[in-house]
Gaussian input, Z-matrix of N, CA and C with variables (Angstrom, degrees):
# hf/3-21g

backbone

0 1
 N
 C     1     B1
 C     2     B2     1     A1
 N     3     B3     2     A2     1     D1
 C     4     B4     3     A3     2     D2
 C     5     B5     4     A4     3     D3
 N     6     B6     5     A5     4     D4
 C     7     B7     6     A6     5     D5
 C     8     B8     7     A7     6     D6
 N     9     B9     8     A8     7     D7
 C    10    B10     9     A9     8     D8
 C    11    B11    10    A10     9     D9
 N    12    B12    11    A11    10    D10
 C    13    B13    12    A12    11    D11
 C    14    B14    13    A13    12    D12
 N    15    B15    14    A14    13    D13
 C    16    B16    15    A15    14    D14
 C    17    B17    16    A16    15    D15
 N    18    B18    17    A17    16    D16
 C    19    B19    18    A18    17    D17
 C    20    B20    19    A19    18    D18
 N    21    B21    20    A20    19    D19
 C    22    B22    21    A21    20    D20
 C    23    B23    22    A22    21    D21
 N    24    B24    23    A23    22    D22
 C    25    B25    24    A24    23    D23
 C    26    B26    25    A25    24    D24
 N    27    B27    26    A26    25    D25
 C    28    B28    27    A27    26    D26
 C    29    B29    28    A28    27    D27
 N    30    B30    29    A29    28    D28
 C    31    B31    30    A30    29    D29
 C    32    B32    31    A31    30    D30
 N    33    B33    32    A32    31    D31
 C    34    B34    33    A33    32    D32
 C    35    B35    34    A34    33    D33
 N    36    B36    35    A35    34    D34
 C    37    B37    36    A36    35    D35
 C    38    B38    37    A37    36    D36
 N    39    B39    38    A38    37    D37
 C    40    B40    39    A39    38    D38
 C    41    B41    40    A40    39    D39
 N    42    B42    41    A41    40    D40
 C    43    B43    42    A42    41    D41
 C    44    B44    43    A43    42    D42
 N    45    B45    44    A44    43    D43
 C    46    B46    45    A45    44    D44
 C    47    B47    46    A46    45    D45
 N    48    B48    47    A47    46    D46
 C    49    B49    48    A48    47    D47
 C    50    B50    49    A49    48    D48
 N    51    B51    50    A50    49    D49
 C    52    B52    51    A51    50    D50
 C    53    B53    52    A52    51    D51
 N    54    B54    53    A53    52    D52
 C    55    B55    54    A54    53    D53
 C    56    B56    55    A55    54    D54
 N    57    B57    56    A56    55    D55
 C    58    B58    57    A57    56    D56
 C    59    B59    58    A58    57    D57
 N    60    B60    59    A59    58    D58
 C    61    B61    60    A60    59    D59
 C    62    B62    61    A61    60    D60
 N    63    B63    62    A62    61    D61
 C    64    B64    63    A63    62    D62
 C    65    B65    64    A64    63    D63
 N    66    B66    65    A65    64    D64
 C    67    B67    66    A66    65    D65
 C    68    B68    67    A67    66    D66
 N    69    B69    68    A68    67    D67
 C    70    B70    69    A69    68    D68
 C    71    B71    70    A70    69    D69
 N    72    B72    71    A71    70    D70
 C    73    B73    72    A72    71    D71
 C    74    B74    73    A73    72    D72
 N    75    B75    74    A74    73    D73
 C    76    B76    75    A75    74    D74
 C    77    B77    76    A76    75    D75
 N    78    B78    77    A77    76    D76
 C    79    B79    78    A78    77    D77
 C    80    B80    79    A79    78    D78
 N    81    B81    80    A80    79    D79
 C    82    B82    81    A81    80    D80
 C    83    B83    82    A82    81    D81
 N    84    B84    83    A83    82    D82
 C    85    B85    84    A84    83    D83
 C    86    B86    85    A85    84    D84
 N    87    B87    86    A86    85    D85
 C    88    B88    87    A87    86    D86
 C    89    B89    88    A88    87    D87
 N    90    B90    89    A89    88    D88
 C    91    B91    90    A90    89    D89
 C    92    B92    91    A91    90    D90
 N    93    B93    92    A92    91    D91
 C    94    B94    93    A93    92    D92
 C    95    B95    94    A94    93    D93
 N    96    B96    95    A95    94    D94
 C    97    B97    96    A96    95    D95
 C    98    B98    97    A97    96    D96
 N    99    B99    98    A98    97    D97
 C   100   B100    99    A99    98    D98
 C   101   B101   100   A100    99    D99
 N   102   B102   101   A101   100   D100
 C   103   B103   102   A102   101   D101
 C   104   B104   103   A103   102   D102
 N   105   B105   104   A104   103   D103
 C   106   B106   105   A105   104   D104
 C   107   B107   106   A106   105   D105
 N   108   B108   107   A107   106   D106
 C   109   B109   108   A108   107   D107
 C   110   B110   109   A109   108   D108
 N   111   B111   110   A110   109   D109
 C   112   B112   111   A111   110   D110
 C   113   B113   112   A112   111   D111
 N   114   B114   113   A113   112   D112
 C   115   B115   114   A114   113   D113
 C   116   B116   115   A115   114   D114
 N   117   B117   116   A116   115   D115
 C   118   B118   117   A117   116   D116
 C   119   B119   118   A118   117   D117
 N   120   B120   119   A119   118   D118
 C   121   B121   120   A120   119   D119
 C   122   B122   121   A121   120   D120
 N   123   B123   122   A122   121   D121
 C   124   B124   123   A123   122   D122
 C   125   B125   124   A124   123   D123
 N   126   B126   125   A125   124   D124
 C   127   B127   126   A126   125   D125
 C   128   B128   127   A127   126   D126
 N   129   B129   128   A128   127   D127
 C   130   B130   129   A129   128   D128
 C   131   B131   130   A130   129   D129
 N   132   B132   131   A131   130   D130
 C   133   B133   132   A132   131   D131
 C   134   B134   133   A133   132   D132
 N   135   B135   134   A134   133   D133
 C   136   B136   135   A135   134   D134
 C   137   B137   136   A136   135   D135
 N   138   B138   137   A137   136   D136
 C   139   B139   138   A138   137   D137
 C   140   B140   139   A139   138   D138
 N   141   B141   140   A140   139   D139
 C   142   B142   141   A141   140   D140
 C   143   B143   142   A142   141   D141
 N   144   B144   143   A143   142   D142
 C   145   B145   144   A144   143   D143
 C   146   B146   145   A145   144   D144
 N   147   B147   146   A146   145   D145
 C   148   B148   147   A147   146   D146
 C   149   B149   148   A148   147   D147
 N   150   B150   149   A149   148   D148
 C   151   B151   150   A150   149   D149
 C   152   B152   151   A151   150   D150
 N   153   B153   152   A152   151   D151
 C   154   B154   153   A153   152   D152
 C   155   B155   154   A154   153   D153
 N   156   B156   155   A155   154   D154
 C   157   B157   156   A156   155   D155
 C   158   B158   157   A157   156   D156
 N   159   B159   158   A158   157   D157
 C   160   B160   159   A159   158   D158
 C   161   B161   160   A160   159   D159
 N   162   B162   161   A161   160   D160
 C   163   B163   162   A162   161   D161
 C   164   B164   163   A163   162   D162
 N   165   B165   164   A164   163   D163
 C   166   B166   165   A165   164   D164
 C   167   B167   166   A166   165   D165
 N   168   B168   167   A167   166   D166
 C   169   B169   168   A168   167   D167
 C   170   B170   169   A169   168   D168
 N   171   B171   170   A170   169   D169
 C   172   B172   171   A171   170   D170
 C   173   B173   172   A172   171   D171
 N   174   B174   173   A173   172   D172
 C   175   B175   174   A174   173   D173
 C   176   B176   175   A175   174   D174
 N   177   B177   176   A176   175   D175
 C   178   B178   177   A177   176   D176
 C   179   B179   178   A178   177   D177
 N   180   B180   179   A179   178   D178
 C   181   B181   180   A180   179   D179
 C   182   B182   181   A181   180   D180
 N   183   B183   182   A182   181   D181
 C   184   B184   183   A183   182   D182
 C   185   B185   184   A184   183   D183
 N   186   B186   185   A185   184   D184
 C   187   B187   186   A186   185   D185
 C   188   B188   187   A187   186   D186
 N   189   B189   188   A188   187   D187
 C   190   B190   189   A189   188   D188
 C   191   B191   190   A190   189   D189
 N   192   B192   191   A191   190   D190
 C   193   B193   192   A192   191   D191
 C   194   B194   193   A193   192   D192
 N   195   B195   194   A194   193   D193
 C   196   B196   195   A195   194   D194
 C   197   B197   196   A196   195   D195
 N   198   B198   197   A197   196   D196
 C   199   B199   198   A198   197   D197
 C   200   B200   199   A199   198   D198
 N   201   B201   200   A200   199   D199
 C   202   B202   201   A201   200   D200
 C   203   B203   202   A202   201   D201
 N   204   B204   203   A203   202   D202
 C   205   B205   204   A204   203   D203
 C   206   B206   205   A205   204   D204
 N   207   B207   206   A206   205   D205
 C   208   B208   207   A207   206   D206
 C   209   B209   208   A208   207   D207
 N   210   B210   209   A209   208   D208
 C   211   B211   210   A210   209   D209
 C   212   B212   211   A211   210   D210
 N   213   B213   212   A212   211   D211
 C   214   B214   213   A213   212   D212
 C   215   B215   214   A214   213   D213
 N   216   B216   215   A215   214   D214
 C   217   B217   216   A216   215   D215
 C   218   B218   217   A217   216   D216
 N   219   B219   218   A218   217   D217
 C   220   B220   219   A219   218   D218
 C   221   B221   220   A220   219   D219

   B1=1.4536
   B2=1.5309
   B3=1.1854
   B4=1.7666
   B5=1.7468
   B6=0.8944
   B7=1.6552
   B8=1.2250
   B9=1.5789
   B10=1.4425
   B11=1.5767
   B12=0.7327
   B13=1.6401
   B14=1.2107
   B15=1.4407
   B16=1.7532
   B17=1.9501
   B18=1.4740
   B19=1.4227
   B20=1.2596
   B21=1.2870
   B22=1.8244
   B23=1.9199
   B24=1.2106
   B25=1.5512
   B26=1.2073
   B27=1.0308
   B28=2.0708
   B29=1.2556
   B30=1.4975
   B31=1.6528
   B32=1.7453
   B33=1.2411
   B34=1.2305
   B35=1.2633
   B36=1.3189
   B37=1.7994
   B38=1.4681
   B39=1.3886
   B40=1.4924
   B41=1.6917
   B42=1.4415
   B43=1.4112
   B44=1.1453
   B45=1.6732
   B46=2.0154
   B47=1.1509
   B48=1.6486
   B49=1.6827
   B50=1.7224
   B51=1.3572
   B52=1.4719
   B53=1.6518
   B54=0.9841
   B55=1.6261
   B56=1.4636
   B57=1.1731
   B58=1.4066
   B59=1.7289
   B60=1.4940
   B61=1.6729
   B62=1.7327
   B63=1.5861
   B64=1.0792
   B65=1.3490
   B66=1.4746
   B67=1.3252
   B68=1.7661
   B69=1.4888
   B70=1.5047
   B71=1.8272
   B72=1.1252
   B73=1.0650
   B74=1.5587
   B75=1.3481
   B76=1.4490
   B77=1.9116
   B78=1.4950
   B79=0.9856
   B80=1.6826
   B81=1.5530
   B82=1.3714
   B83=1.1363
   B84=1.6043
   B85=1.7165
   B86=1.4965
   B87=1.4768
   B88=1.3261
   B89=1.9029
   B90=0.9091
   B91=1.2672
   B92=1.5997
   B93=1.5116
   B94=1.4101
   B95=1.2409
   B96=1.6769
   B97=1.6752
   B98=1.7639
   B99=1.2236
   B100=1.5657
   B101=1.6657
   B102=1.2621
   B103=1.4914
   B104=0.9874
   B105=0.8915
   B106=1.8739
   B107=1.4615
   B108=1.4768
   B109=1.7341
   B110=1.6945
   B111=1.3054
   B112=1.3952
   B113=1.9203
   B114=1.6655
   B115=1.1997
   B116=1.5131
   B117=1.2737
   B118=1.4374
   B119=1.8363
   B120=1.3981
   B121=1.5557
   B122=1.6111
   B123=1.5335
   B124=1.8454
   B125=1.3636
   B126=1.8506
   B127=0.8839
   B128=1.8804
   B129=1.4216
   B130=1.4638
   B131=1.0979
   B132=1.6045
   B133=1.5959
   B134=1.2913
   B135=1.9087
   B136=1.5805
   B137=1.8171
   B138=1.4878
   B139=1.1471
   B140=1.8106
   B141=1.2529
   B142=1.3912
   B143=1.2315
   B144=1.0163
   B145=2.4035
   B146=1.3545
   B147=1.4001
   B148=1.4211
   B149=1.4633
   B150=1.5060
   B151=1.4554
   B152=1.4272
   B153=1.2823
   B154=0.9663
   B155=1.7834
   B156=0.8943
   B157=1.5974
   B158=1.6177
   B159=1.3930
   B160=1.1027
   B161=1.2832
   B162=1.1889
   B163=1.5377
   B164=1.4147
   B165=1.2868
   B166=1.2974
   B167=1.8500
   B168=0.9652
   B169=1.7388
   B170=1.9135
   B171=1.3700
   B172=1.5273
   B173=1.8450
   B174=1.1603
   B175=1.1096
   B176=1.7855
   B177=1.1085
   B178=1.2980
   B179=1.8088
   B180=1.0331
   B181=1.3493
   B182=1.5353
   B183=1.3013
   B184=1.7669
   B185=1.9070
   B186=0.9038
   B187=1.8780
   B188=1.7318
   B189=1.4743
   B190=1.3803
   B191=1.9099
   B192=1.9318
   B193=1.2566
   B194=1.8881
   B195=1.1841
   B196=1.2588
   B197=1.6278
   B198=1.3798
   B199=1.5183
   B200=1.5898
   B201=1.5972
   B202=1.9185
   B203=1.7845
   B204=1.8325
   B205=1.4173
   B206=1.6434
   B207=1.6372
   B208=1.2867
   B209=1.7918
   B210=1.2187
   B211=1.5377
   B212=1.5815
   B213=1.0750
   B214=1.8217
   B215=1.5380
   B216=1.5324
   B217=1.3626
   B218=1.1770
   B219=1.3094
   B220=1.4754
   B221=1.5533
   A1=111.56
   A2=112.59
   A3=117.86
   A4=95.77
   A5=128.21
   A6=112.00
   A7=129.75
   A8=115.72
   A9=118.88
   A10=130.41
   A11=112.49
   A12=137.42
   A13=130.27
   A14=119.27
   A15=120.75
   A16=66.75
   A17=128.41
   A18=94.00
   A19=150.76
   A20=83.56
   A21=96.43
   A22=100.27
   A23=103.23
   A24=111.66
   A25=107.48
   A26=146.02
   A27=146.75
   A28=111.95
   A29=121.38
   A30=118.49
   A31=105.30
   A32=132.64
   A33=139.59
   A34=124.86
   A35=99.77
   A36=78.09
   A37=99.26
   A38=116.74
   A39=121.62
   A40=103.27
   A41=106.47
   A42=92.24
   A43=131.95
   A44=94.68
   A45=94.85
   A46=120.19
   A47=111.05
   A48=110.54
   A49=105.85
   A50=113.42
   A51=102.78
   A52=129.13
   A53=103.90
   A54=108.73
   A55=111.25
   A56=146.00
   A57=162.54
   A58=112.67
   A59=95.67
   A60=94.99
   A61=118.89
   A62=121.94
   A63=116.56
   A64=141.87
   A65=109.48
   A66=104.47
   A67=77.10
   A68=105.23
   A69=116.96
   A70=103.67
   A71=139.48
   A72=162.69
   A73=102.74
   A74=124.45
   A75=114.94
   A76=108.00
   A77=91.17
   A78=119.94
   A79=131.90
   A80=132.25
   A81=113.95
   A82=122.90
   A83=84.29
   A84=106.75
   A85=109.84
   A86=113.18
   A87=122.94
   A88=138.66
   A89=144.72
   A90=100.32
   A91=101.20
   A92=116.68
   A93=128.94
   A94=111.87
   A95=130.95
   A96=129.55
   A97=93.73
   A98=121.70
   A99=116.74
   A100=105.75
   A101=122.45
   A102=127.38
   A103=142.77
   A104=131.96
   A105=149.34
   A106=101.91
   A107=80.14
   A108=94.48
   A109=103.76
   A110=109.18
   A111=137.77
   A112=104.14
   A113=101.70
   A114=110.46
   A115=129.81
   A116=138.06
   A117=104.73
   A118=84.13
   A119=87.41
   A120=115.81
   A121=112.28
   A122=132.35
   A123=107.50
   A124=89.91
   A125=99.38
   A126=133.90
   A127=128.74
   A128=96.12
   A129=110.37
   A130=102.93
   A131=125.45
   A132=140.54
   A133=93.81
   A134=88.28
   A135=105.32
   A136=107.39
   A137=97.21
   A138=105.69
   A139=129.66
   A140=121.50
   A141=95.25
   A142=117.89
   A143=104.50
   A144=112.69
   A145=113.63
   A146=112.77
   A147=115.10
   A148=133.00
   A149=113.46
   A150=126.28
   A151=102.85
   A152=151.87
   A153=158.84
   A154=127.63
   A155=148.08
   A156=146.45
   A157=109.98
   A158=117.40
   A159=133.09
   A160=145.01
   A161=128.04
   A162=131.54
   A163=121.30
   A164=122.60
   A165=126.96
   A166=114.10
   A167=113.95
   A168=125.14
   A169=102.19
   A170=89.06
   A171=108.53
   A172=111.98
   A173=102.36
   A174=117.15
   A175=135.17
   A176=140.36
   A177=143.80
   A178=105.09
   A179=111.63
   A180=125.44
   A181=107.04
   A182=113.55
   A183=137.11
   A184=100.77
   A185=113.32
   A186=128.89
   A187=99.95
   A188=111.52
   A189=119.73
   A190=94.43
   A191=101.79
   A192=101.26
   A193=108.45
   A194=112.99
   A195=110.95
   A196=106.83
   A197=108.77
   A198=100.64
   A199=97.78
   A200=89.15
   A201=100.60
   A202=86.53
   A203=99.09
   A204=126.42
   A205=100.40
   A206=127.57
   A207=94.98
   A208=77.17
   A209=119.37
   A210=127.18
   A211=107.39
   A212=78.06
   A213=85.30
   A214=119.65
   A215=116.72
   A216=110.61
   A217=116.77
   A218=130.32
   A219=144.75
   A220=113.72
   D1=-47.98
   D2=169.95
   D3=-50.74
   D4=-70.30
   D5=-175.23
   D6=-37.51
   D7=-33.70
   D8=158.62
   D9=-73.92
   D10=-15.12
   D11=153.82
   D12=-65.86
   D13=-16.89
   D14=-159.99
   D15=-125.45
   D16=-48.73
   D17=176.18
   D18=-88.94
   D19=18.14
   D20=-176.59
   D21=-105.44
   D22=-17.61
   D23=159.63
   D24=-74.23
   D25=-57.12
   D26=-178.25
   D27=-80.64
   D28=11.69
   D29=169.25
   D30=-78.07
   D31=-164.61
   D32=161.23
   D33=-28.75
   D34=144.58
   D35=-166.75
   D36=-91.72
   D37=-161.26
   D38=-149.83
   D39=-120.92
   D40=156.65
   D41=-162.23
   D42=-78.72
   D43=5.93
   D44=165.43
   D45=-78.61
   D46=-19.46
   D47=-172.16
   D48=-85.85
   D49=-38.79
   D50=157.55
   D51=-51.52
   D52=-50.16
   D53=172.73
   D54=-59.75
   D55=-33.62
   D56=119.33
   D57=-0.71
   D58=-76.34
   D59=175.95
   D60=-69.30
   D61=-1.87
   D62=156.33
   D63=-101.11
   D64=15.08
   D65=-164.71
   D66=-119.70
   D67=-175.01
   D68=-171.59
   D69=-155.57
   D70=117.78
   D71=-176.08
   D72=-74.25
   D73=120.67
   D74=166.03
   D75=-139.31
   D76=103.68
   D77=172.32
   D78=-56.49
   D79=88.93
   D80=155.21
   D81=-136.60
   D82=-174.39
   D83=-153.32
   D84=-120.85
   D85=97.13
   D86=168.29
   D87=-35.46
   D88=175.01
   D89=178.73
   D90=-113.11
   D91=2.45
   D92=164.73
   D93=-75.93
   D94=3.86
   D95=160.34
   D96=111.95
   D97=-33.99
   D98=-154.64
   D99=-86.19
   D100=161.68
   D101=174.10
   D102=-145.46
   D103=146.40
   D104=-173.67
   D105=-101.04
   D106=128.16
   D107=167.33
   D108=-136.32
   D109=104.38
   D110=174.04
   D111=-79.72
   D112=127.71
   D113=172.58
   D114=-102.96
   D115=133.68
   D116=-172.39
   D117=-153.51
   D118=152.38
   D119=-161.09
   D120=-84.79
   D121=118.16
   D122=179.83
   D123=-81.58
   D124=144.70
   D125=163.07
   D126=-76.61
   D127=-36.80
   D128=-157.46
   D129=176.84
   D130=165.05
   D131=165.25
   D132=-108.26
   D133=136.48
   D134=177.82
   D135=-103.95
   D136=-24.15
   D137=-164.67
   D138=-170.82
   D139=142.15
   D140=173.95
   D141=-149.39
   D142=151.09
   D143=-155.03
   D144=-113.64
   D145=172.23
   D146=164.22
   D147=-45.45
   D148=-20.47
   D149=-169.32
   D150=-159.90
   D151=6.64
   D152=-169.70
   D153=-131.83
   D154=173.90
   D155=124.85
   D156=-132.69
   D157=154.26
   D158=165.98
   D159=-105.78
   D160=95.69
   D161=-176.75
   D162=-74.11
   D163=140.99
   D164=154.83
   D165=-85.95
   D166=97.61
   D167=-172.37
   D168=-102.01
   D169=153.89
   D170=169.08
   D171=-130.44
   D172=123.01
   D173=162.70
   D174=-25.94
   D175=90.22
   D176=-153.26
   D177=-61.01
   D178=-15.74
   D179=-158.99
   D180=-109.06
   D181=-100.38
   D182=145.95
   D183=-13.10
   D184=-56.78
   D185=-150.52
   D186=49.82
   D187=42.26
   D188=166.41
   D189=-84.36
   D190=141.73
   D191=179.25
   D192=-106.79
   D193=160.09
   D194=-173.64
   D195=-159.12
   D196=163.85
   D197=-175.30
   D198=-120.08
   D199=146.53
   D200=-158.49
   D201=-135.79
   D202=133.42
   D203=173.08
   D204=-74.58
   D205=137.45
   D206=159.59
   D207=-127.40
   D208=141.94
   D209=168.43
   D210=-80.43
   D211=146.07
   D212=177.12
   D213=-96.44
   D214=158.65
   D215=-179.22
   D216=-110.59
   D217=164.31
   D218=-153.86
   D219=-99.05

């Protein structure tokens, strides 16, 4: 019974973790201490680099679209 359990946990993931890997958090920092956290949705791949990829994102707010670097980590 534990075996059916560990695979119904490692099947697809679930639709918060997809919704998760598409959105992107953009964090700032005012210089009065307070902050904005702007959400914006990927749209598409524009591109992808030695150290980088590129999204075409839209704005959660605005639904203005824009293209966002995210660097990758090591």
């Amino acid at each position: 019974m534990s075996l059916t359990k560990n695979k119904r946990n490692s099947s697809k993931p679930t639709k918060e973790k997809a919704e998760d890997q598409n959105v992107i958090f953009e964090h700032v920092r005012r210089i009065d201490g307070t902050e904005i956290v702007r959400k914006y949705i990927k749209c598409g791949l524009l591109g992808k680099g030695g150290f980088a990829n590129c999204f075409i994102t839209e704005n959660a707010e605005t639904r203005k679209k824009a293209a966002t670097k995210i660097v990758l980590k090591e």
